[in-house]
C-alpha positions as YAML, in Angstrom:
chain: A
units: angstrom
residues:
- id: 1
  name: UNK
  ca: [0.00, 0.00, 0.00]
- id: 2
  name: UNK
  ca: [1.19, 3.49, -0.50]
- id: 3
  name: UNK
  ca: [1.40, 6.47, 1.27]
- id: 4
  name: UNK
  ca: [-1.07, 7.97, -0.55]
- id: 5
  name: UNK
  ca: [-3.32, 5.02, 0.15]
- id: 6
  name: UNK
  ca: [-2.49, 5.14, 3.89]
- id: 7
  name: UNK
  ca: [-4.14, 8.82, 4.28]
- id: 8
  name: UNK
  ca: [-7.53, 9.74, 4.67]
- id: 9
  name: UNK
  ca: [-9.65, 10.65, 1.92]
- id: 10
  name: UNK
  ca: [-11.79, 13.74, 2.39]
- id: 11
  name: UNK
  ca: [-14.59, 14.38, 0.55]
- id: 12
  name: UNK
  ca: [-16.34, 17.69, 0.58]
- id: 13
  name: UNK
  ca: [-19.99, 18.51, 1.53]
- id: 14
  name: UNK
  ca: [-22.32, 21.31, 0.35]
- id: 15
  name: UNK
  ca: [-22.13, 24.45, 1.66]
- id: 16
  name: UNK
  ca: [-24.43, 25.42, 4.50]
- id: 17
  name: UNK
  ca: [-27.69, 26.09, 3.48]
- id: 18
  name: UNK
  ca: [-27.20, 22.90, 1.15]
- id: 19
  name: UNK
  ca: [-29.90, 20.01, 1.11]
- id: 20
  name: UNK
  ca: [-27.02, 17.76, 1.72]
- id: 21
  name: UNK
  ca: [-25.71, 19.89, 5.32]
- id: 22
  name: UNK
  ca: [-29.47, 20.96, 6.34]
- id: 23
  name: UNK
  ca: [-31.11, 17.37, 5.33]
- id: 24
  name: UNK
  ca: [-32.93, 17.42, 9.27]
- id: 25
  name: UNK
  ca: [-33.26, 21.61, 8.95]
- id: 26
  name: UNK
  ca: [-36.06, 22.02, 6.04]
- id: 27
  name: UNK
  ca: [-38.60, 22.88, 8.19]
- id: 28
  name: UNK
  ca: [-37.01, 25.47, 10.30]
- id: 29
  name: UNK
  ca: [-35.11, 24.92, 13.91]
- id: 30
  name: UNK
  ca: [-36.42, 22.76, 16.07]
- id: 31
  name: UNK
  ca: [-37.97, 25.03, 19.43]
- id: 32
  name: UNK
  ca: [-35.48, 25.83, 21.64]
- id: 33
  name: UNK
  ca: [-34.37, 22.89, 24.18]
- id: 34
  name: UNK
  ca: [-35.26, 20.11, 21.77]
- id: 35
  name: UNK
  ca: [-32.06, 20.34, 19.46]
- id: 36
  name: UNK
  ca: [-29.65, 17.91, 21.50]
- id: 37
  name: UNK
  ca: [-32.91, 15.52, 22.44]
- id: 38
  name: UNK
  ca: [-33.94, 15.54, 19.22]
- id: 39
  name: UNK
  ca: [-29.95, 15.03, 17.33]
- id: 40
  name: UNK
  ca: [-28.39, 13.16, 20.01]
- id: 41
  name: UNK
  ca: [-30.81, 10.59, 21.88]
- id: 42
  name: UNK
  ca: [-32.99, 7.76, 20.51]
- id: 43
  name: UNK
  ca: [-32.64, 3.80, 21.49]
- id: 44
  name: UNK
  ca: [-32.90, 2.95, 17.64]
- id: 45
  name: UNK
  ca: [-31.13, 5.44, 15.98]
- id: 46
  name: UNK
  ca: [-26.98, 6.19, 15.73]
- id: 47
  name: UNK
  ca: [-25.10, 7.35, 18.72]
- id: 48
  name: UNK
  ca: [-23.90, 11.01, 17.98]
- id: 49
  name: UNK
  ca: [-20.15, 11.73, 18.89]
- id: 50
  name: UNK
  ca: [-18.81, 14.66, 18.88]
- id: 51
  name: UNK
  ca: [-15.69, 16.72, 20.46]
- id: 52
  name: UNK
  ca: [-11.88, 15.54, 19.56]
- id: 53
  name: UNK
  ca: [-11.28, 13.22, 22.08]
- id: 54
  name: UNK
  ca: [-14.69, 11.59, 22.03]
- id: 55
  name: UNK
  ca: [-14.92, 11.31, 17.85]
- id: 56
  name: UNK
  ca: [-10.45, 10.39, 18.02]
- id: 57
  name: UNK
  ca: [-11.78, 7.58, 20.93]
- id: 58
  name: UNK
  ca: [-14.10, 5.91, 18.64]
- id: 59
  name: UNK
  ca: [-11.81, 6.07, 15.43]
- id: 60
  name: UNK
  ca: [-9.45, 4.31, 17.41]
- id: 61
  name: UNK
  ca: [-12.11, 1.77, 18.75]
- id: 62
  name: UNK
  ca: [-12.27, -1.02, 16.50]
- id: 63
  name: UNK
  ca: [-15.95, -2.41, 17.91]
- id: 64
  name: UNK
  ca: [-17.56, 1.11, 17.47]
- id: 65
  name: UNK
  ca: [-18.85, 1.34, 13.81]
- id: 66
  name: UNK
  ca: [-18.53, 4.47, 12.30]
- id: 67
  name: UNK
  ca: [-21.46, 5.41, 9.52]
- id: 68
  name: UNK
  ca: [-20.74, 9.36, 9.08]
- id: 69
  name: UNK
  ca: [-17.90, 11.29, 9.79]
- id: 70
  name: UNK
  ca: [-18.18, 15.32, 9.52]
- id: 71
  name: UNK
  ca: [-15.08, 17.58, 9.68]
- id: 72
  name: UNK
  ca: [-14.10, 20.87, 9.49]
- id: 73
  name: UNK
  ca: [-11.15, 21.81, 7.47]
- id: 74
  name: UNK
  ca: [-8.85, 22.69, 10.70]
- id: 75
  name: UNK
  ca: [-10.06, 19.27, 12.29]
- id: 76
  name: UNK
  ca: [-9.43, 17.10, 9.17]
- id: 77
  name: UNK
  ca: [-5.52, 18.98, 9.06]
- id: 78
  name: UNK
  ca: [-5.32, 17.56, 12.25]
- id: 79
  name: UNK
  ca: [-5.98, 14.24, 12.06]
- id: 80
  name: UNK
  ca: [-3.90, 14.12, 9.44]
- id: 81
  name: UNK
  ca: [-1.03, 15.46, 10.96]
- id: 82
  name: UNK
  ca: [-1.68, 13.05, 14.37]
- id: 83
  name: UNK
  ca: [-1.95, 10.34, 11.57]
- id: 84
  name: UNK
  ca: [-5.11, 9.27, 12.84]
- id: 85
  name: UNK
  ca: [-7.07, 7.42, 10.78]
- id: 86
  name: UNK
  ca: [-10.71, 8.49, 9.60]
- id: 87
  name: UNK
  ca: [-11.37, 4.54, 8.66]
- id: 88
  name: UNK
  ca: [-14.14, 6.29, 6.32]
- id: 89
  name: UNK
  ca: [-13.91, 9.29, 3.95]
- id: 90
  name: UNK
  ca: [-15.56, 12.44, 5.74]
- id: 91
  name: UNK
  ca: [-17.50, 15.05, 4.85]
- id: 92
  name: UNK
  ca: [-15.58, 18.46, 4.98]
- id: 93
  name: UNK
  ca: [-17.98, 20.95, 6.19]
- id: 94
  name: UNK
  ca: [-18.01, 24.36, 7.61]
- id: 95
  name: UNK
  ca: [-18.42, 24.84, 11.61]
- id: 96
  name: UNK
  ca: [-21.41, 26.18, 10.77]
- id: 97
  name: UNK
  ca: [-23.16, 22.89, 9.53]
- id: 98
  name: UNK
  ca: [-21.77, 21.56, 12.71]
- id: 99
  name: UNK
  ca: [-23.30, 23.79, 15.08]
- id: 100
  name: UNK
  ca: [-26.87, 23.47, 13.42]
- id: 101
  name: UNK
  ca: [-27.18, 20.18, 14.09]
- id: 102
  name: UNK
  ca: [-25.72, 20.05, 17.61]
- id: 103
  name: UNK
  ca: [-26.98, 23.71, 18.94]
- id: 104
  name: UNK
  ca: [-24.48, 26.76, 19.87]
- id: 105
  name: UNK
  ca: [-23.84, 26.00, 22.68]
- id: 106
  name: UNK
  ca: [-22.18, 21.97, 21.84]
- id: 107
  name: UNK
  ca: [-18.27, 22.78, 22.09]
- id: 108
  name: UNK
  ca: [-17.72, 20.34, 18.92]
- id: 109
  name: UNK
  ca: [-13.88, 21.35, 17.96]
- id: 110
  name: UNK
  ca: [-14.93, 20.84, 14.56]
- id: 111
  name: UNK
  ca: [-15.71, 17.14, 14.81]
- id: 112
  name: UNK
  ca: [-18.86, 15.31, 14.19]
- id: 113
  name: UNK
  ca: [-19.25, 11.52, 14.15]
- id: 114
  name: UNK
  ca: [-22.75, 9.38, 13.70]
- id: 115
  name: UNK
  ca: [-21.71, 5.71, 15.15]
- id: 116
  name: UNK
  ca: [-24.00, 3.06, 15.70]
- id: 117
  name: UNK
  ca: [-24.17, 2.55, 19.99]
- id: 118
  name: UNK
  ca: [-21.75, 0.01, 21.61]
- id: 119
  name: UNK
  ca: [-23.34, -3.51, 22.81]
- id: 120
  name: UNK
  ca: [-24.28, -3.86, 25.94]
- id: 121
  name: UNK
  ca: [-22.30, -7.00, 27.67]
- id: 122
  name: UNK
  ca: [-24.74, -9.32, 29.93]
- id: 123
  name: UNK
  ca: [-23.76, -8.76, 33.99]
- id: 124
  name: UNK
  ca: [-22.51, -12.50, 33.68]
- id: 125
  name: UNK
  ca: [-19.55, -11.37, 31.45]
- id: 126
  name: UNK
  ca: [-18.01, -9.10, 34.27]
- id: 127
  name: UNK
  ca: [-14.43, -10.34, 36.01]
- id: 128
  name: UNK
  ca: [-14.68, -11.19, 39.47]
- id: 129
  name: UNK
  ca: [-11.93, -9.27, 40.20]
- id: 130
  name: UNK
  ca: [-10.81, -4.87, 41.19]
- id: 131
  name: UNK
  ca: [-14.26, -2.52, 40.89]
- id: 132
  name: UNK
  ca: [-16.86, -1.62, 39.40]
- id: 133
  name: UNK
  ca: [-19.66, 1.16, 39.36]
- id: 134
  name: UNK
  ca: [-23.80, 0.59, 39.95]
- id: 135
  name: UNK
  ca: [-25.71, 3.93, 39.41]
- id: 136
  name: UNK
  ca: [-29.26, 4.06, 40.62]
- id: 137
  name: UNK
  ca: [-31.30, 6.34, 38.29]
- id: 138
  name: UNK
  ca: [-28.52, 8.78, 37.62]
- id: 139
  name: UNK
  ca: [-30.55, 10.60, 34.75]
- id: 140
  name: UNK
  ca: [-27.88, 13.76, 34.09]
- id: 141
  name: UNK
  ca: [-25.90, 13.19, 31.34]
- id: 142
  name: UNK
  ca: [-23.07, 15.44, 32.32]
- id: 143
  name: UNK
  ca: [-22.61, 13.42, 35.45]
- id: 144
  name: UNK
  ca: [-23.09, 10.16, 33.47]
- id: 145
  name: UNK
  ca: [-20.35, 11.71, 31.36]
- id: 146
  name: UNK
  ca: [-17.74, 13.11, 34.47]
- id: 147
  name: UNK
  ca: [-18.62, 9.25, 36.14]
- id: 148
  name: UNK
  ca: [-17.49, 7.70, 32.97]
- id: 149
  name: UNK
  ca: [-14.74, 9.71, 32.73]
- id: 150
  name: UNK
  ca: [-13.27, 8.68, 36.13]
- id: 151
  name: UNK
  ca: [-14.17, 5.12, 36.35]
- id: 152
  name: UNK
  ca: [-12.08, 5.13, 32.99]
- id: 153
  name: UNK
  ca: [-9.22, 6.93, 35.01]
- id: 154
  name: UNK
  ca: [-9.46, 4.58, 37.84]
- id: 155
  name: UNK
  ca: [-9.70, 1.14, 35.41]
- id: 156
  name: UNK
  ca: [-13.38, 0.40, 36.47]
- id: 157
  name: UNK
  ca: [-13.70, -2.96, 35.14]
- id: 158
  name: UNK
  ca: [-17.47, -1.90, 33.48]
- id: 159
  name: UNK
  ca: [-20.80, 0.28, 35.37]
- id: 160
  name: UNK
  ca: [-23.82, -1.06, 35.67]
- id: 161
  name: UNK
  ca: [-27.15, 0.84, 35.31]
- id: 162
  name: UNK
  ca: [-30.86, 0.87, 34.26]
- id: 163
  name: UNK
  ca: [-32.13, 0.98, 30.73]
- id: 164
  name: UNK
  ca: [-34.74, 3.46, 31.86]
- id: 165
  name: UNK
  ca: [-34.19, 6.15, 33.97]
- id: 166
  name: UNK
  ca: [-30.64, 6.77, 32.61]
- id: 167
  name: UNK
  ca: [-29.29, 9.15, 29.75]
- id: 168
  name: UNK
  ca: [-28.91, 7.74, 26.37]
- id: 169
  name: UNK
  ca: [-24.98, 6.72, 25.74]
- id: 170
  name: UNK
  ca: [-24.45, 9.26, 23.22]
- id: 171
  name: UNK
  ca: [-24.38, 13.48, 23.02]
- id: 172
  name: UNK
  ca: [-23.69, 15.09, 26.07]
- id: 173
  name: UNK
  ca: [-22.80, 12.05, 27.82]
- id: 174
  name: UNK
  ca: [-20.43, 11.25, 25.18]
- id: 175
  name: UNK
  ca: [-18.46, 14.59, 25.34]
- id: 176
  name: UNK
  ca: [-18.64, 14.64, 29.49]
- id: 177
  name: UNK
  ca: [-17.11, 11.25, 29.12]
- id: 178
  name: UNK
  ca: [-14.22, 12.53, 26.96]
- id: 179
  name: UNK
  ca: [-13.52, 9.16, 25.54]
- id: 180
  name: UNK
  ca: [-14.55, 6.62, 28.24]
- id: 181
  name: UNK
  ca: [-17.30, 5.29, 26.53]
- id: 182
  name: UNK
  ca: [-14.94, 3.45, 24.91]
- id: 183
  name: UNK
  ca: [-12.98, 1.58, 26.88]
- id: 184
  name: UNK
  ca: [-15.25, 1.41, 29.71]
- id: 185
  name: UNK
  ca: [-18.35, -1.32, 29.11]
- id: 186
  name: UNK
  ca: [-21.37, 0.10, 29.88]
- id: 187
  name: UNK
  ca: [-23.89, -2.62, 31.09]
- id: 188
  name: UNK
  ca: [-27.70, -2.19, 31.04]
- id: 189
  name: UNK
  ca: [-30.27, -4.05, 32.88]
- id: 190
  name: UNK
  ca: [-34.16, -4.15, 33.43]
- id: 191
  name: UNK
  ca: [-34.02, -4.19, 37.40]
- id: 192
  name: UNK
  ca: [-31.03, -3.06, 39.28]
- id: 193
  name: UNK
  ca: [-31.81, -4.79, 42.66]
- id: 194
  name: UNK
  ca: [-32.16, -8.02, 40.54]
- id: 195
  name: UNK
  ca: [-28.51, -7.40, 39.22]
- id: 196
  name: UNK
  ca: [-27.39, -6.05, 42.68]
- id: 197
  name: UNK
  ca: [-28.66, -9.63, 43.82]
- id: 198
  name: UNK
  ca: [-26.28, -11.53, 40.98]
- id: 199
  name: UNK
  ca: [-23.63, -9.29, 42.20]
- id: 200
  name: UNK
  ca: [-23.80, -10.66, 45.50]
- id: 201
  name: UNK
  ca: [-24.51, -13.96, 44.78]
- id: 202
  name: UNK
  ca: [-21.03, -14.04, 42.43]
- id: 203
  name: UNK
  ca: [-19.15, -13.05, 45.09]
- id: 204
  name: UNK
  ca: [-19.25, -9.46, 44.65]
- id: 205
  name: UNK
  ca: [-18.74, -6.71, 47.77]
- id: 206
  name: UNK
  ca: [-21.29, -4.50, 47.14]
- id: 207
  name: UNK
  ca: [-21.70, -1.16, 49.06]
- id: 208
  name: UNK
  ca: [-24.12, 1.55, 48.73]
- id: 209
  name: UNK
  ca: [-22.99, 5.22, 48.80]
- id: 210
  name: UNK
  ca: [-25.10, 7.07, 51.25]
- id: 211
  name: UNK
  ca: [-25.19, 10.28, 53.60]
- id: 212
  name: UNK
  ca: [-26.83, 8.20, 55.92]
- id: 213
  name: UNK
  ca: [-24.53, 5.05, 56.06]
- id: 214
  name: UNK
  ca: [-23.08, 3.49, 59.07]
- id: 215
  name: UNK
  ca: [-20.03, 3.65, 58.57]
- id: 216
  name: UNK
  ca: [-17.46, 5.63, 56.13]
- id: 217
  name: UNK
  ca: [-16.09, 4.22, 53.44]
- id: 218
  name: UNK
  ca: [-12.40, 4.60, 54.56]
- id: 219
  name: UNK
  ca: [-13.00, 2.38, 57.50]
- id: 220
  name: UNK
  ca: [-14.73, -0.41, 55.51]
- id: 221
  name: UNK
  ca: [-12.44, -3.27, 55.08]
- id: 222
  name: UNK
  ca: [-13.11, -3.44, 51.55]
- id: 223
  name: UNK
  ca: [-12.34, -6.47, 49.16]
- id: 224
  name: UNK
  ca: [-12.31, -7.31, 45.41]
- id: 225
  name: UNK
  ca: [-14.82, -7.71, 43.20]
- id: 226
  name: UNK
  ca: [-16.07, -4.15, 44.81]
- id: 227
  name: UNK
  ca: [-19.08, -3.09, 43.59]
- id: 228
  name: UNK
  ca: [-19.87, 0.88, 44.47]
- id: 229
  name: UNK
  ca: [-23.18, 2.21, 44.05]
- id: 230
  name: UNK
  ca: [-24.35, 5.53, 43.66]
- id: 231
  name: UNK
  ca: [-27.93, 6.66, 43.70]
- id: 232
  name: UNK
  ca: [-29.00, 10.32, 42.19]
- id: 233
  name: UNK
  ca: [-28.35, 13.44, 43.85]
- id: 234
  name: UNK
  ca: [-31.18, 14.40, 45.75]
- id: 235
  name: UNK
  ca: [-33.37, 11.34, 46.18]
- id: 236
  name: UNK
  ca: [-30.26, 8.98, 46.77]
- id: 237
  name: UNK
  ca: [-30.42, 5.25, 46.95]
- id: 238
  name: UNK
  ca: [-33.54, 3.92, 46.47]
- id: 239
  name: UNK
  ca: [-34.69, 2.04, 49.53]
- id: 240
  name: UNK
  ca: [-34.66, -1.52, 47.63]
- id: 241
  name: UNK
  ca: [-31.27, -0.97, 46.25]
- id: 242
  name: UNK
  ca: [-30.15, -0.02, 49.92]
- id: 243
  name: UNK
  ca: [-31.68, -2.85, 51.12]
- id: 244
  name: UNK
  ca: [-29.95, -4.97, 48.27]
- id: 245
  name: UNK
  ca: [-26.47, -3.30, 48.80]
- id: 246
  name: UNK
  ca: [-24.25, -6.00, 51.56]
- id: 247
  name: UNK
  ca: [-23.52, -2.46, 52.90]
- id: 248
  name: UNK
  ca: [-24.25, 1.02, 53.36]
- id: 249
  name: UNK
  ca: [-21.64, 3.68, 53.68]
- id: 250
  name: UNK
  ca: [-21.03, 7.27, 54.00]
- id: 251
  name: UNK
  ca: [-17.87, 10.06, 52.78]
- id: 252
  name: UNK
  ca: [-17.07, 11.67, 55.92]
- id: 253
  name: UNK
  ca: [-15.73, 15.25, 55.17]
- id: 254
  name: UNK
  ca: [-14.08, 17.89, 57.54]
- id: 255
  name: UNK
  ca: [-15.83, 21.13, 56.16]
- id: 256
  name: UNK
  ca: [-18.94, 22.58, 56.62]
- id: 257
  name: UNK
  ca: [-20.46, 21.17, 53.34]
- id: 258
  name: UNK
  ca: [-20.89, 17.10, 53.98]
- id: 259
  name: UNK
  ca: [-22.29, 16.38, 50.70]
- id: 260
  name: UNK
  ca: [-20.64, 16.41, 47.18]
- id: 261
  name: UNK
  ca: [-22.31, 16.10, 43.33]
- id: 262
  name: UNK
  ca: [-22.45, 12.78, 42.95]
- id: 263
  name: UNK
  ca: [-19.72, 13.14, 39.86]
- id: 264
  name: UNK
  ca: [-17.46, 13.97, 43.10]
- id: 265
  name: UNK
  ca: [-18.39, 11.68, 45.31]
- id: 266
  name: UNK
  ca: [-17.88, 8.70, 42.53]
- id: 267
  name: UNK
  ca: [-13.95, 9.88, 42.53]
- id: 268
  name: UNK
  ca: [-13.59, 10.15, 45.92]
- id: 269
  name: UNK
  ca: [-15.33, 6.52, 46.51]
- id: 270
  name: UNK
  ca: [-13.05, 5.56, 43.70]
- id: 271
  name: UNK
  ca: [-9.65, 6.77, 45.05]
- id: 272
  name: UNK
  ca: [-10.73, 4.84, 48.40]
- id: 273
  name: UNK
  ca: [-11.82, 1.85, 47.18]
- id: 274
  name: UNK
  ca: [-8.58, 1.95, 44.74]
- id: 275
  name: UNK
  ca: [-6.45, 2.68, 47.40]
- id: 276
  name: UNK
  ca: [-8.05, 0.24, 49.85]
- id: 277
  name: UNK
  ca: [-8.09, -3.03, 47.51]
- id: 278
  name: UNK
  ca: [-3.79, -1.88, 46.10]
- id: 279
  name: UNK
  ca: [-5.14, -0.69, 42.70]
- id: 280
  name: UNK
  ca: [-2.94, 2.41, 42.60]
- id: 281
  name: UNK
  ca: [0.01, 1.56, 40.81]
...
């Protein structure tokens, strides 16, 4: 193969205001708040990427199919300078085209990707061994995202959440997550005190995350497989995931503030749990 071969082939789109740019924009802007629901969500339809290191994460992902692939001009010099390869011929377009179908307010970096979603493995697959994550009706996407994110920093082994009652794995999520959706497996399931119970039953040490726990975290003799679980901020735990979890604990602080976004309170469980079990090296 040459080096000509080797290099990615761009091809270029219309210019804005082209059917081929504005194929989801004939009938005028959707009303204001619906643009990212209505671009980035939808169980049956393609997982929207967008952002350098979430669109560069899923080039480099060999599972993650890629069916569209829109660039700017400054992006696609880029690539091609990281030699990072497009594995299908974009569409040059102008930011512009970009921001209509994301909003003005998606930080994109001139990237764009359409990708169809990553399976979900089945909670039997996981490795009994270091941690992983159960959220409890975490519906944000940024904190999805920032979760993602850390559990991918920490080598979370895969998180485990609802199929309802939890953000779609694409858009915002994707971008908060910077990446981690691919790398870290994200497993869905119909009843999350069921899985809690399969946790347990494979040997699993699962503990709850709660203001009201006995006992903090730090002075839990932990053991591998962990599993941590973190309910939504606000309403918590639900009381039949507490009552699932083999125990309840709380993040004792020293300010005035004893309570963190659950986004913080997943790295701080992390880094303890990590710490406790010899993870950090």
């Amino acid at each position: 193969m040459s080096d000509r071969d080797r290099e990615p082939r761009f091809r270029r789109g219309s210019r804005p205001g082209s059917s081929h740019v504005k194929d989801s924009h004939r009938k005028g802007p959707p009303r204001h708040g619906s643009v990212r629901r209505a671009r980035e969500t939808g169980p049956d339809g393609p997982a929207v990427l967008y952002g350098w290191h979430t669109v560069t994460a899923a080039l480099a992902n060999p599972h993650r199919r890629i069916r569209k692939l829109l660039l700017t001009e400054n992006a696609a010099l880029r690539l091609t300078h990281e030699n990072i390869n497009t594995r299908i011929t974009p569409e040059i377009v102008r930011p512009s085209a970009i921001d209509q179908r994301l909003g003005p307010d998606a930080v994109h970096q001139g990237l764009l990707a359409e990708a169809d979603p990553l399976p979900s493995p089945d909670i039997e697959m996981l490795t009994q061994e270091g941690i992983v994550l159960v959220l409890d009706q975490i519906t944000d996407p940024h904190n999805v995202g920032a979760i993602m994110r850390s559990a991918a920093a920490f080598a979370v082994k895969a998180i485990v959440t609802t199929a309802r009652h939890s953000p779609e794995a694409t858009g915002v999520l994707a971008k908060s997550a910077s990446g981690a959706l691919e790398v870290v497996p994200l497993v869905l399931v119909q009843n999350l005190a069921r899985a809690l119970t399969r946790l347990n039953d494979r040997g699993f040490m699962t503990v709850g995350l709660d203001s009201d726990g006995g006992e903090n975290l730090a002075a839990i003799q932990l053991q591998q497989p962990l599993a941590l679980v973190l309910g939504a901020e606000g309403k918590g735990l639900r009381q039949l995931t507490r009552d699932t979890c083999s125990a309840v604990a709380r993040l004792d602080m020293p300010g005035h503030i004893k309570s963190l976004n659950v986004s913080n309170a997943a790295v701080l469980a992390l880094y303890i749990g990590a710490s406790h079990l010899g993870l950090m090296h």
